[in-house]
C-alpha positions in Angstrom: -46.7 141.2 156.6 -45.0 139.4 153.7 -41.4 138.3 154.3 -38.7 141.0 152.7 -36.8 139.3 150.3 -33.1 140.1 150.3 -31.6 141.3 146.9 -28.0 139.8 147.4 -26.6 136.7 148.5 -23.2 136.2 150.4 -20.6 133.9 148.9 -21.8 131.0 151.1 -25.3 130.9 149.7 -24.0 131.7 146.3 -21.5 128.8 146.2 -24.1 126.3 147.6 -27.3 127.4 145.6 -24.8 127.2 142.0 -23.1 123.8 143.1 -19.6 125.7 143.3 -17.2 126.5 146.1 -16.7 129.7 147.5 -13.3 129.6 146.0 -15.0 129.1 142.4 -16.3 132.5 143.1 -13.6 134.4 143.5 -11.5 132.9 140.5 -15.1 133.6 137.9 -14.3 137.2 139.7 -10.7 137.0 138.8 -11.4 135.7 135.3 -13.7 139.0 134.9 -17.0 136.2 133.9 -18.4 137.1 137.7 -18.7 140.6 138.8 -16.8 141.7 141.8 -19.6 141.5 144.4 -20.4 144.7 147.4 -19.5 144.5 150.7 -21.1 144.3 154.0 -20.4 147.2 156.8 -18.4 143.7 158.2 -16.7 142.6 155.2 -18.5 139.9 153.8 -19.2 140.1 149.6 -22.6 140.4 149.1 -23.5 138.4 145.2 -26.6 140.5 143.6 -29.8 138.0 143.3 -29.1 137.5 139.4 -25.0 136.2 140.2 -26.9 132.9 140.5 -28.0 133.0 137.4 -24.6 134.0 135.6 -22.7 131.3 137.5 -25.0 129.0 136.0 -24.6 130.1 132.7 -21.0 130.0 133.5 -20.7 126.3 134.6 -23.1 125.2 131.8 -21.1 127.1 129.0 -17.4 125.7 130.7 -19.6 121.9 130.0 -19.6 122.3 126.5 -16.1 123.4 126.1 -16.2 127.0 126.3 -12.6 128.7 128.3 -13.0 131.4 130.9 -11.1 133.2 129.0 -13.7 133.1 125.9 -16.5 133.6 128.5 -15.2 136.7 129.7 -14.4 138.8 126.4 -17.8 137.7 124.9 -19.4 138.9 128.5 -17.4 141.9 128.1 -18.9 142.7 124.6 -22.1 141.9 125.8 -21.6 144.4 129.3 -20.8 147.2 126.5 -23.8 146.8 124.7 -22.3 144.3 121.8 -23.9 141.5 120.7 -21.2 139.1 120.2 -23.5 136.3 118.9 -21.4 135.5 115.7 -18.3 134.7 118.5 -20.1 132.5 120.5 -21.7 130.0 117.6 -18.0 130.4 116.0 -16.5 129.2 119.6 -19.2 126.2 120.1 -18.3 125.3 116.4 -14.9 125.2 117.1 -15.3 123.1 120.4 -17.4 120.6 118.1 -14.8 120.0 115.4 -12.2 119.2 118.5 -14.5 117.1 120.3 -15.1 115.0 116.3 -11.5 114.9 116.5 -11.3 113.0 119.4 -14.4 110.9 118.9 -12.5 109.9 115.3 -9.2 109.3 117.6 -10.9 107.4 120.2 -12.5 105.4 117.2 -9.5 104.5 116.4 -7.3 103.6 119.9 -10.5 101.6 120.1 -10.2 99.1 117.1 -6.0 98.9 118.0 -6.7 98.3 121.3 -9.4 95.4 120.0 -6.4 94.3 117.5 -3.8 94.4 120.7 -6.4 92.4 123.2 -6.8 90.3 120.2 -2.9 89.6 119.8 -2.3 89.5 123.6 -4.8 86.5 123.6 -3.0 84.7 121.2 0.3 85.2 123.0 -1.1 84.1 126.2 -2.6 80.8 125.0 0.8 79.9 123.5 2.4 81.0 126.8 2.9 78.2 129.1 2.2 78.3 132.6 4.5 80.9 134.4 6.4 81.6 131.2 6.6 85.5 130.3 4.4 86.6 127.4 6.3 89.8 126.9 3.3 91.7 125.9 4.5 95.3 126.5 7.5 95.0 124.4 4.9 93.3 121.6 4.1 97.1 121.9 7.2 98.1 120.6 7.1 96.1 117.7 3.9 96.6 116.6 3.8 100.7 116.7 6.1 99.7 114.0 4.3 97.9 112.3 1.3 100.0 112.4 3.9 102.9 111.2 5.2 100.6 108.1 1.0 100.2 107.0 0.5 103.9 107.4 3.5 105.1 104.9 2.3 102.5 102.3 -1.1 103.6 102.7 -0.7 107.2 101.9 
């Protein structure tokens, strides 16, 4: 006789099997992206087989920048028959222009913090032995400096 296989999983399983903790569960359920699950005759939530599924579509769309929030009214079109395709490309677009943003941002911190090390070097070699170099209030100074080269720029 070939072995049953259950059609739900309880929270334990669920959480283990997705890579989440129970407590994950149960705020995807209060975000409305995770159905609220059955109950046993003793209490314990009982997942349907395809929860496993939507958890991982859940943790993979929160990895490329997607809220719960988003998630749940675009799974909410989708539980009412929509097809709320348009919303999700305009969301992922969205989370690429932020994520140029920073990528331009960090660009830059990089190349001051290159021009800072670079400065710092300089300060420390003229240093002598013991002596402070006073490299955080160089800081100060410079932010105005970069401020001065920005307003002539524009």
């Amino acid at each position: 006789m070939a072995k049953e296989e259950k059609s739900y999983l309880r929270s334990g399983e669920l959480a283990r099997l997705a890579g989440v903790s129970a407590d994950s569960l149960r705020h995807y359920e209060r975000k409305r992206v995770l159905r609220r699950p059955g109950r046993s005759a003793n209490g314990y939530r009982q997942y349907p087989a395809d929860a496993l599924q939507r958890v991982k579509l859940i943790r993979r769309a929160l990895t490329v920048g997607f809220t719960l929030d988003e998630l749940a009214t675009i799974l909410e079109v989708r539980a009412r028959g929509g097809a709320p395709c348009k919303e999700v490309r305009a969301v992922a677009a969205a989370q690429l222009s932020s994520v140029e943003a920073q990528m331009r941002d960090l660009v830059a911190l990089r190349r001051e913090l290159r021009s800072i090390l670079s400065d710092w070097d300089q300060a420390l070699a003229k240093c002598g032995p013991g002596k402070r170099a006073n490299l955080l209030e160089a800081l100060v100074s410079r932010n105005g400096q970069l401020n001065q080269k920005r307003r002539k720029s524009k």
